[in-house]
C-alpha positions as CSV (number, residue, x, y, z in Angstrom):
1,X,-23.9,-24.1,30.9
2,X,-27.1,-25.2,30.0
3,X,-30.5,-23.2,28.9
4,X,-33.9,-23.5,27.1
5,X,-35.3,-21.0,25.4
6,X,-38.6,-21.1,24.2
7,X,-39.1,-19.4,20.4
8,X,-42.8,-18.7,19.2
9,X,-43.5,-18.7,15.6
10,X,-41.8,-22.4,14.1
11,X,-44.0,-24.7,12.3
12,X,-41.6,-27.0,10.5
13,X,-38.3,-28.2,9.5
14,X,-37.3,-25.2,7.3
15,X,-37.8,-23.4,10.9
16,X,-36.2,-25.5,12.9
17,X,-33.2,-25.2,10.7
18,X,-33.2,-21.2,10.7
19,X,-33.4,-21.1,14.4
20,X,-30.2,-23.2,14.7
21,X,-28.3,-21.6,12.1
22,X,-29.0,-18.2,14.0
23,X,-28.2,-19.3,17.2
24,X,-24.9,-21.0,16.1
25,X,-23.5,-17.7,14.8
26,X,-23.8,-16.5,18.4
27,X,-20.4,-16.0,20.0
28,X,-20.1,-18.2,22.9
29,X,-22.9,-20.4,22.0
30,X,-21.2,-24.4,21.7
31,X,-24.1,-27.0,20.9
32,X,-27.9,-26.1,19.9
33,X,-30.5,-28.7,19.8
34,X,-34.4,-26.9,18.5
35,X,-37.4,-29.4,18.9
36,X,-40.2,-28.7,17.2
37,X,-42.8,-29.7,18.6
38,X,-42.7,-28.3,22.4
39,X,-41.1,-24.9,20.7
40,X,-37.7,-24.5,22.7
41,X,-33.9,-24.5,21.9
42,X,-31.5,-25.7,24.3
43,X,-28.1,-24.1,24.1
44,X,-24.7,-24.9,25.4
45,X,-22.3,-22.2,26.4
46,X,-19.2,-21.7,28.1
47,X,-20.1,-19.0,30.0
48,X,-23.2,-16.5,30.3
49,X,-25.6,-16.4,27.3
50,X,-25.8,-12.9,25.7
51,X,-29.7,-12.8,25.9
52,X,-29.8,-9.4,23.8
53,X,-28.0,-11.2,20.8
54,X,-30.1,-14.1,21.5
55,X,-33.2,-12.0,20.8
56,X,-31.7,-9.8,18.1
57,X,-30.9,-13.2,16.3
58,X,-34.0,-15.0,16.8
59,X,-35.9,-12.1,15.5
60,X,-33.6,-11.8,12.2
61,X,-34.6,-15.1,11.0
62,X,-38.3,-14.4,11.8
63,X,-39.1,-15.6,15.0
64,X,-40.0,-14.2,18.8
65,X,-38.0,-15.1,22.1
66,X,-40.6,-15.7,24.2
């Protein structure tokens, strides 16, 4: 499975970087790709995406789900 999820608060590569490394230590999660400039991460799972780890994760490095 496929989603984007749109993270408010990244302004540069150092960001971009913390996002991924957070959302790769989510259980489940296969493949994340951030981009910068339109704000999102898409993820690859194999199954439902925890969205509560998601946001807990996100938030830890210093960022908001949106």
């Amino acid at each position: 499975m496929q989603e984007t999820l749109h993270i408010k608060g990244m302004s540069c590569g150092h960001c971009v970087k913390a996002v991924e490394k957070a959302l790769k230590e989510i259980p489940g999660i296969q493949h994340v790709q951030v981009d910068l400039a339109t704000g999102t991460a898409t993820v690859e799972t194999a199954s439902a995406l925890d969205r509560q780890a998601v946001r807990q994760k996100i938030e830890k490095a210093g960022y908001e789900l949106v």
